[in-house]
C-alpha positions in Angstrom: -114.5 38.3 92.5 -117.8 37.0 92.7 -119.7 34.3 94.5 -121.5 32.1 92.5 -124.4 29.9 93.2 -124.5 26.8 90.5 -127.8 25.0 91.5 -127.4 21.4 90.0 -124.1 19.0 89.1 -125.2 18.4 85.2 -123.1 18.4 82.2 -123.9 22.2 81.6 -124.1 23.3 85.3 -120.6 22.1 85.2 -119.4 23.3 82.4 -120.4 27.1 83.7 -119.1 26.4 86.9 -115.3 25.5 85.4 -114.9 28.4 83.3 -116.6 30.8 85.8 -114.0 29.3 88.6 -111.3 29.7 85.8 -112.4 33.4 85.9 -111.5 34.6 89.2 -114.7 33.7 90.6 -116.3 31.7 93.6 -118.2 29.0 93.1 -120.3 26.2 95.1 -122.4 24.3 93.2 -125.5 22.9 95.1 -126.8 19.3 94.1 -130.0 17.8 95.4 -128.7 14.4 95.0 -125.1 12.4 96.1 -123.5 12.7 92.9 -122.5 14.8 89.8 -123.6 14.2 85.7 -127.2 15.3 85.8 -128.5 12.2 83.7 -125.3 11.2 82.7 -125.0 8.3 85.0 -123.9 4.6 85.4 -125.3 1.4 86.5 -122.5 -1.2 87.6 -123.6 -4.9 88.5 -121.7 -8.4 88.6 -118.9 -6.4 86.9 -120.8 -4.9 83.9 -121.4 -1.3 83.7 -123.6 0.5 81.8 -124.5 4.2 80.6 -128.3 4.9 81.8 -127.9 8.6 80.0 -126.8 9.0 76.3 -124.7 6.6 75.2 -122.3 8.6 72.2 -120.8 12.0 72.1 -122.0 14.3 69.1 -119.7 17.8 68.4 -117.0 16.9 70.8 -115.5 20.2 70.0 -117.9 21.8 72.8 -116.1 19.3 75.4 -112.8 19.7 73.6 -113.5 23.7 74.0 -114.3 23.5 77.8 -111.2 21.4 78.4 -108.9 24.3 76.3 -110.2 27.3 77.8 -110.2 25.7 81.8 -106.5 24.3 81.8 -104.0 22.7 80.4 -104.7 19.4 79.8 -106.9 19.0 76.4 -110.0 16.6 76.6 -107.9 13.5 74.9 -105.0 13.5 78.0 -108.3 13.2 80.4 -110.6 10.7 77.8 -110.1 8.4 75.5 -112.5 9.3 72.8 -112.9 7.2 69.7 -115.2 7.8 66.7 -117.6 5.1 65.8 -116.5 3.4 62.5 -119.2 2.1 61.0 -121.5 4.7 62.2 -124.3 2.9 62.4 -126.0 -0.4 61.0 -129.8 -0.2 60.1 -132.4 -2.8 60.1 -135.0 -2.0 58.3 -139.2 -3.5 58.4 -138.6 -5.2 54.7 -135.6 -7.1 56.2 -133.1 -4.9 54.9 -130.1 -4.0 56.2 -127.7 -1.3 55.6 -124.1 -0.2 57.4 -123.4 3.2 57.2 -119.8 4.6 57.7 -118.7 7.8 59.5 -118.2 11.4 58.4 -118.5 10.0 54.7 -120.9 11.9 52.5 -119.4 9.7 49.7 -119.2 6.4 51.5 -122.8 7.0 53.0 -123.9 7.4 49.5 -122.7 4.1 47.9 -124.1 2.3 51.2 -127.6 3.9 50.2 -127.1 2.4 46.6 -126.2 -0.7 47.2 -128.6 -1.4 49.7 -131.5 0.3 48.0 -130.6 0.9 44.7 -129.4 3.2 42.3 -130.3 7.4 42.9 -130.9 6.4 46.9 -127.5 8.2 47.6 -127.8 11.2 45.0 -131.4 11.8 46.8 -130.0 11.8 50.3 -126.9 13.6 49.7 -129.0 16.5 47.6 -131.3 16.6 51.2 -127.9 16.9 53.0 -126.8 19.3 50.7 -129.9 21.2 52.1 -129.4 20.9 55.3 -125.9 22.2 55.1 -128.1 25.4 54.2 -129.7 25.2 57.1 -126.3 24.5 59.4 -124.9 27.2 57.9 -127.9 29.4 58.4 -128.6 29.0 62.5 -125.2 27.4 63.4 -123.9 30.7 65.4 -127.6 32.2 66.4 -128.2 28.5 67.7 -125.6 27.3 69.2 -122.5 30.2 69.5 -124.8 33.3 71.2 -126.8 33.3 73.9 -130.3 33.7 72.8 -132.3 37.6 73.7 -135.7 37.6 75.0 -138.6 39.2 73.3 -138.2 38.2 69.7 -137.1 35.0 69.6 -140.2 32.9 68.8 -141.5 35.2 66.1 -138.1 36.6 65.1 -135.7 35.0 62.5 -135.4 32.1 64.3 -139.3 31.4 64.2 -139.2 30.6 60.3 -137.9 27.7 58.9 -134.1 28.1 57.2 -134.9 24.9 55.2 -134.3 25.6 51.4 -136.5 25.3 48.4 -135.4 22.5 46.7 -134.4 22.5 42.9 -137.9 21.1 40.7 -137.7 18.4 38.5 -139.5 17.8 35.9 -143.5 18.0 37.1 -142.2 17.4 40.7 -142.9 20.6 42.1 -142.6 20.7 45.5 -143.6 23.9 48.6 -141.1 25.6 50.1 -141.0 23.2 53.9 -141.7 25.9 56.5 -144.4 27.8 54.7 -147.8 27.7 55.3 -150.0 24.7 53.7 -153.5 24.8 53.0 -154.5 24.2 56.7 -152.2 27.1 57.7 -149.5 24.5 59.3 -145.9 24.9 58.3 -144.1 21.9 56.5 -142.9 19.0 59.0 -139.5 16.7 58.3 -142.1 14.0 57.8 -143.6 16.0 54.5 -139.8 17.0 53.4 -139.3 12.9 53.6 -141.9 11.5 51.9 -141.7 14.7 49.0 -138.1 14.6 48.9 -137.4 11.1 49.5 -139.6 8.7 48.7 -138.4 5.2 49.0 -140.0 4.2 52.4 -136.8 3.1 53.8 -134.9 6.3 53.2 -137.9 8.3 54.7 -137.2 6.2 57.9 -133.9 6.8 57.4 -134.5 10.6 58.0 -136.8 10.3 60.5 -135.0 7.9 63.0 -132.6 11.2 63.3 -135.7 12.4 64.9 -136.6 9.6 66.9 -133.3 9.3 68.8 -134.1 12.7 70.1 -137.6 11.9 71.0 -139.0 14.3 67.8 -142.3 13.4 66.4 -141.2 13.4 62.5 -144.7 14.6 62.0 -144.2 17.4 63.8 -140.6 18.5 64.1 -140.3 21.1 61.6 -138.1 20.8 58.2 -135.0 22.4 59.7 -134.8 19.3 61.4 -132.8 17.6 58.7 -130.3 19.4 60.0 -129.8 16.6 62.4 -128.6 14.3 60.2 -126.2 16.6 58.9 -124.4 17.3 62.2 -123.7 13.6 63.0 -122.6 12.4 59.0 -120.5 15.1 59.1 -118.7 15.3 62.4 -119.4 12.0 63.3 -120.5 10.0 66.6 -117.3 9.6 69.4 -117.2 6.9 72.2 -115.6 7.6 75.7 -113.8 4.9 76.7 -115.6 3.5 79.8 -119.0 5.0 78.9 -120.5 8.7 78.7 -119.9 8.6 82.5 -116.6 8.9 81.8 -116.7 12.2 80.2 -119.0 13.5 83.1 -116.5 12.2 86.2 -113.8 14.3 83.8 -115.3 17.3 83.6 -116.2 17.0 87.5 -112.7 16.5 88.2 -111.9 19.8 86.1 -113.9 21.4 88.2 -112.4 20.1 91.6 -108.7 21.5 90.1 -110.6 24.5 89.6 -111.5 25.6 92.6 -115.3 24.6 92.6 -116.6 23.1 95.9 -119.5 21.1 95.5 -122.6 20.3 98.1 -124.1 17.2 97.4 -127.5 16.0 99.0 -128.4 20.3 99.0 -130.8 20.5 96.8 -132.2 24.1 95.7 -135.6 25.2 97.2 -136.1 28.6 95.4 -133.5 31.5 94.2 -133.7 34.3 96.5 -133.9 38.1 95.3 -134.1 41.2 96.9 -134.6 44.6 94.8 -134.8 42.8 91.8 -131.8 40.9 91.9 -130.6 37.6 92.6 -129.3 37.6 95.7 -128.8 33.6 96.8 -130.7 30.2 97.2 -132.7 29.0 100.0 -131.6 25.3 100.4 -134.6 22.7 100.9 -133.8 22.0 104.6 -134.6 25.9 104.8 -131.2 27.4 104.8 -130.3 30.0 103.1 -126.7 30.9 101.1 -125.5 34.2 100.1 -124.8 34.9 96.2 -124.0 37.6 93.8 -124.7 35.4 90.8 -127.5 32.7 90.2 -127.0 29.9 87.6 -129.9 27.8 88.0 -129.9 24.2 86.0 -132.6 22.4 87.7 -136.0 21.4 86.8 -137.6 23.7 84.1 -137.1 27.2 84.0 -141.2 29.0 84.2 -142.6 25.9 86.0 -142.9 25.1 89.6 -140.5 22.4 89.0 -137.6 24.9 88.6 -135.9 23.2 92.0 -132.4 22.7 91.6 -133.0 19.4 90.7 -130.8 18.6 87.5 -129.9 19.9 84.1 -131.6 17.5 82.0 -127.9 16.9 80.0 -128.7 14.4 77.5 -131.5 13.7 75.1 -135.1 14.0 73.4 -138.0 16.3 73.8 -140.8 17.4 71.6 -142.0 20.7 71.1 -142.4 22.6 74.4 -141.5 26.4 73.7 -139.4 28.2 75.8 -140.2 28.5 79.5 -142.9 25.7 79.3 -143.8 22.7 80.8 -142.0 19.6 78.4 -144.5 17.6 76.6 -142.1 15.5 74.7 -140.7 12.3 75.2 -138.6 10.0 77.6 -136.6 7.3 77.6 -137.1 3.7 78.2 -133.9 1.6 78.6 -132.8 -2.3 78.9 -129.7 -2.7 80.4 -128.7 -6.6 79.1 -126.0 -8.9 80.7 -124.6 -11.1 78.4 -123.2 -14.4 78.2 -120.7 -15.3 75.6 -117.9 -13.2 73.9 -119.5 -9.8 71.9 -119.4 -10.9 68.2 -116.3 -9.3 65.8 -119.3 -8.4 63.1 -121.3 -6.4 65.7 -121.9 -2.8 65.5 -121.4 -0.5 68.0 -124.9 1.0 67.3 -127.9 -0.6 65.5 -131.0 1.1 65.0 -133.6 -1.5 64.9 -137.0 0.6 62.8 -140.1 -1.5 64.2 -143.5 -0.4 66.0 -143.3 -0.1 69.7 -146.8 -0.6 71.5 -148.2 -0.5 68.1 -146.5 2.7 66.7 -143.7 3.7 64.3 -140.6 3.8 66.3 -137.1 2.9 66.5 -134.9 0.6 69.2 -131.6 2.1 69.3 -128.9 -0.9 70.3 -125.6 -0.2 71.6 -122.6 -2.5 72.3 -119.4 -0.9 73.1 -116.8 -3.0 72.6 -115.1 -1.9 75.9 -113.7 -4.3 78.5 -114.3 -1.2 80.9 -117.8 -2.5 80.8 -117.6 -6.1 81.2 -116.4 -8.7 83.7 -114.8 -10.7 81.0 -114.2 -11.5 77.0 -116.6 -13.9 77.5 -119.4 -11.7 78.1 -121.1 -8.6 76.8 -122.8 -5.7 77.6 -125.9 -3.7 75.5 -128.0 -1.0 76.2 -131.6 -0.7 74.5 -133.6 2.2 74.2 -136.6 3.3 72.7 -138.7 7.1 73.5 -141.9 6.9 75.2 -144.0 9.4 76.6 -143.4 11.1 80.0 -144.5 9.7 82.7 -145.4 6.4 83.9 -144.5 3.2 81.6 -147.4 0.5 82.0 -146.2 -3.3 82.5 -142.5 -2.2 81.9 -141.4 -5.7 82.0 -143.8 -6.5 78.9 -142.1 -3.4 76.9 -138.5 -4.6 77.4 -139.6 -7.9 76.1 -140.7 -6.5 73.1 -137.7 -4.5 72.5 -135.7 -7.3 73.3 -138.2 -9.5 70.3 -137.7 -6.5 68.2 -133.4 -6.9 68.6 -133.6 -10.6 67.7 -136.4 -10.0 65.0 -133.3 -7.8 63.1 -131.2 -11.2 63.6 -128.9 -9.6 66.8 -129.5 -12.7 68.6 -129.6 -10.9 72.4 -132.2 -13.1 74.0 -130.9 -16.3 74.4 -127.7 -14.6 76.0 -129.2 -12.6 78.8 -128.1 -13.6 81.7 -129.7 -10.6 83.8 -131.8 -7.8 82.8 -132.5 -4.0 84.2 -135.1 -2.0 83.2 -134.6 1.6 83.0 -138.4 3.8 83.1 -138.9 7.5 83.3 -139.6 8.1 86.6 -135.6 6.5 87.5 -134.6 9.6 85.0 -137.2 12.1 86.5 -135.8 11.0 89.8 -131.9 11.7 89.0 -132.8 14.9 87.1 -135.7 16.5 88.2 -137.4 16.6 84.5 -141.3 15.8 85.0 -142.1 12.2 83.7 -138.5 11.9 83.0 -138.8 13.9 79.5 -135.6 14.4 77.8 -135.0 17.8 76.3 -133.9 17.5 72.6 -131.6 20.2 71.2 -133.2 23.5 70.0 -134.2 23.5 66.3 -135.5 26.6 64.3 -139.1 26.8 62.6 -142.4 26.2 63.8 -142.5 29.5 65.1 -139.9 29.1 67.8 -141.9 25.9 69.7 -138.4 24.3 69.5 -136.6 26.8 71.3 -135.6 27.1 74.9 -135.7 29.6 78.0 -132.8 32.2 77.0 -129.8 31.8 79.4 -129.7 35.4 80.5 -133.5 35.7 82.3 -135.4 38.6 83.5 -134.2 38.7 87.1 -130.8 40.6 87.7 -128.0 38.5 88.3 -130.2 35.0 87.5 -129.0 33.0 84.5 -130.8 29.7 83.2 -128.1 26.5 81.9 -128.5 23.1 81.0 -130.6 20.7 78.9 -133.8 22.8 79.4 -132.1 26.3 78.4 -130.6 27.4 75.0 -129.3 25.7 73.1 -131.5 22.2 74.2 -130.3 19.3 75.1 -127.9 16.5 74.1 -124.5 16.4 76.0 -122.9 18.7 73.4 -125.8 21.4 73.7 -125.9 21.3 77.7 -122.0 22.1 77.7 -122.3 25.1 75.3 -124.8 26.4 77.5 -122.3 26.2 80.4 -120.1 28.2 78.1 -122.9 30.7 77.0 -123.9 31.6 80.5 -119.8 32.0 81.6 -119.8 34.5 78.7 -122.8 36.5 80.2 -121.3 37.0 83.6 -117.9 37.4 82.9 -118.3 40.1 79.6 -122.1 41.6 80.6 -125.4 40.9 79.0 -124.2 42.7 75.6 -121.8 40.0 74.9 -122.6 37.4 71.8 -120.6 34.8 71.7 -116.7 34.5 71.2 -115.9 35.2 67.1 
């Protein structure tokens, strides 16, 4: 048995923690802050509660996974989970809009036709087809084995997996990924416009990229691969909010075995003979370990404190090991007055500019009494990606998200009876993440810029989980890192992932 140091409470320092517990092994997790979930967190006021992390679950069979393999009780006994049905509703510029159902290739496809005319489905379901390719292709190298230093940026996972697609006629288009006149390789923004055309389906694509803070003109092609995941496993809702999920796994933990210091947050990891050998606690104290799994900050900065695992979210092209220079996340919490319609969606994606550029407003209202004092009012989340750091006249910004909502006909304003606003230095304050960027999950091409630190690092007996480790971000992403890094200890640095 084993002692084992967990620096931060996030979705995937968790998620290690559990299984490692489950193993034989002891394990404290330190937490600079007073509670668990990382970024996954909720803000409760007047009786309305609201998610201030992500708002859906994407590839629940990572959670599902973690529940199986750390006890008896599966992931449905301990949440509700429910897949959203219609997926999503978009408003588009022109004033169209267009509902989209779940895990439908088909019904997806006669949406697109209806609402913008024949050949719109065939076009996106042939780019789907493609991306498939590229699911298939870096599924189990990106998100089922731990990722090996050395080789990664310029090795397989460097190049682009997206697929040439079939010409037509005199429409001959490059191969996205390779190298264009200027030397730079093919962007989802050049795949949309060749591939696409039709101005709405090109924002389509790229809002798929927006929600994760991605720059469509410069996430590489492989990207449409994002898409994919969610139209064909689909988008789930925890009943009472993503915060539910995280107070479940938490409690997992607890019948596990894991204690949990709160309020200790993680000066440095300690080694001696070039090994891990504990943590040295910010009030100066030092604990004895035989195992590190560090999830705070950003592994290869100074800001790689202990801090939080980043367990939700965007980011934009920071290569392993650096500093993020991506995006962050700018939320209105709204309290509502008056019953939530029967027509609404659960999720709207509003396409508009936002301080003058091309953007998106993701809306979400759950239809879950968890999250409201009463039928007769409602609660919605907006959120848009900004740059890190701070937000000038916030106030100003959520008014034009809010004009944006009501500009798609969603009729928010009038109802709000209170407002919060949500800026990147609350998120850099609950996880650590400088200017409160988001890491987005890790996405092949462009050389490897879109990968992240590998879990097993130089340093004996030191391993990296969470948001800003492989395999990125997102909820789903930060728990299979947990589950990568468990694998590492408990089967040795040759192991690659269960088969």
């Amino acid at each position: 048995m084993a002692r084992i140091a967990v620096v931060g409470a996030g979705l995937g320092a968790m998620a290690a923690a559990a299984r490692l517990a489950v193993a034989g092994h002891e394990v404290t997790v330190y937490e600079r802050t007073e509670t668990h979930g990382g970024g996954v967190r909720r803000f409760a006021r007047d009786g309305f509660a609201f998610d201030t992390g992500p708002g859906l679950l994407r590839l629940p069979a990572a959670h599902r996974d973690l529940f199986v393999k750390t006890g008896r009780e599966p992931l449905e006994r301990c949440v509700e989970l429910t897949r959203i049905d219609p997926d999503v509703r978009h408003h588009f510029a022109d004033g169209t809009t267009m509902t989209l159902p779940s895990t439908s290739h088909g019904g997806v496809a006669a949406a697109l036709d209806a609402a913008l005319g024949e050949d719109a489905g065939a076009r996106w379901n042939a780019l789907l087809g493609r991306a498939r390719t590229v699911w298939e292709a870096t599924r189990r190298p990106l998100l089922e084995e731990p990722l090996s230093h050395g080789a990664d940026a310029a090795g397989e996972l460097g190049h682009d997996p997206y697929p040439r697609p079939v010409r037509r006629r005199r429409l001959a288009l490059r191969r996205p990924g390779r190298a264009t006149r200027t030397g730079r390789p093919t962007t989802l923004r050049e795949v949309a416009e060749a591939e696409l055309r039709d101005p709405r389906l090109v924002a389509l694509l790229e809002s798929y990229a927006h929600a994760y803070g991605l720059d469509p003109a410069r996430a590489p092609a492989g990207a449409v691969v994002l898409p994919y995941m969610e139209q064909t496993f689909g988008c789930w809702y925890p009943r009472g909010g993503t915060r539910a999920l995280a107070d479940a796994v938490y409690a997992r933990c607890r019948a596990r075995g894991v204690r949990f210091r709160f309020g200790a947050g993680v000066r440095r990891v300690r080694a001696e003979g070039g090994r891990a050998t504990g943590v040295e606690l910010a009030d100066g104290s030092t604990e004895a370990a035989d195992v590190v799994v560090a999830c705070g900050g950003v592994p290869g900065t100074d800001t790689w404190d202990g801090s939080g695992d980043g367990g939700g979210g965007s980011g934009d092209g920071a290569a392993a090991g650096e500093p993020p220079t991506g995006s962050a996340r700018f939320t209105v919490l709204l309290a509502l007055r008056g019953a939530r319609p029967r027509d609404a969606a659960h999720r709207a994606v509003v396409h508009t500019t936002v301080r003058g550029e091309e953007g998106v407003v993701t809306v979400l209202r759950p239809d879950d009494p968890a999250l409201r004092p009463d039928d007769g009012h409602e609660a919605a989340v907006l959120t848009t990606a900004v740059p890190g750091g701070p937000v000038a006249a916030p106030e100003r910004l959520a008014d034009e998200l809010v004009a944006a909502a009501d500009a798609a006909g969603l009729g928010l304003g009038a109802r709000v009876l209170w407002r919060e606003v949500r800026t990147p230095e609350a998120y850099a304050a609950e996880t650590g993440s400088p200017g409160g960027v988001v890491p987005a999950p890790v996405l092949a091409g462009a050389d490897g810029a879109y990968l992240r630190a590998p879990n097993r690092t130089p340093l004996d007996g030191l391993y990296v989980a969470g948001g800003w480790a492989h395999p990125g971000g997102g909820l789903a992403h930060a728990t299979m890192s947990g589950a990568l890094v468990a694998g590492l200890v408990v089967e040795g640095d040759g192991w690659r992932g269960s088969r």
